[in-house]
C-alpha positions in Angstrom: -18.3 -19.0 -39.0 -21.8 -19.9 -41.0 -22.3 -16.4 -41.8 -19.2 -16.3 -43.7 -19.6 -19.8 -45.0 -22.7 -18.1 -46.2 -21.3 -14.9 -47.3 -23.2 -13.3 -45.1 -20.5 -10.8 -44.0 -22.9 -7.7 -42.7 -24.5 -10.4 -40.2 -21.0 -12.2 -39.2 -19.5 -8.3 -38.8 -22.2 -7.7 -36.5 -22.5 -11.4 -34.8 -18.5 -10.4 -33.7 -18.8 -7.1 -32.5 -22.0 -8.4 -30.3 -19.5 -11.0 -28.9 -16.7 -8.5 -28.1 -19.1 -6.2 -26.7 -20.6 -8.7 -24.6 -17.4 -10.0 -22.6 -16.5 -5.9 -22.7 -13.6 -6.2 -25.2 -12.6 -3.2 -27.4 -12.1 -5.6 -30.1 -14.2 -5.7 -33.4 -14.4 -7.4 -36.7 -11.7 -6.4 -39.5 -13.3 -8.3 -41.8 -10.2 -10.7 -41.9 -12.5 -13.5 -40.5 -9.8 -16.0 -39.5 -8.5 -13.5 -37.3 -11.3 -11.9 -36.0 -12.9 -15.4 -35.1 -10.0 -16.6 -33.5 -9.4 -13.1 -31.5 -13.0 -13.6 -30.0 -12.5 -16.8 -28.3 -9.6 -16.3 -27.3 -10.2 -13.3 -25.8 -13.1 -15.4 -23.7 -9.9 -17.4 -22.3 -8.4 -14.4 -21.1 -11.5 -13.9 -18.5 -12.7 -17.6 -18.2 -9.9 -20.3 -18.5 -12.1 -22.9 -18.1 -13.1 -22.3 -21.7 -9.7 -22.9 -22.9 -11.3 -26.1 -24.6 -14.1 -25.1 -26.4 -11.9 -21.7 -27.8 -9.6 -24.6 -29.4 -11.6 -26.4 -31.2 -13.2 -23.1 -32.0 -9.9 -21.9 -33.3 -9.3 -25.2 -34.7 -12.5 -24.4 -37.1 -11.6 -21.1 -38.0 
């Protein structure tokens, strides 16, 4: 979410895709940040409910 606040959208493209890849999603940024930063946490909920929290108030941000 900084990197966009910051309109640095190379590095928040790439901060994304290192997510997705990480809990071994297909997903990737669209460049439709909203989206693609909510998508990431909850696709961490999917795998790990316990995070169900923390991808709210994540989601809540975006």
């Amino acid at each position: 979410m900084k990197a966009v606040a910051r309109g640095r959208f190379d590095d928040a493209r790439g901060l994304l895709d290192r997510g997705f890849e990480r809990i071994g999603s297909t997903g990737r940024a669209t460049r439709e940040w909203t989206a693609d930063i909510t998508r990431l946490p909850c696709a961490c909920v999917r795998d790990e409910p316990e995070l169900g929290e923390l991808a709210a108030e994540i989601v809540a941000l975006a």
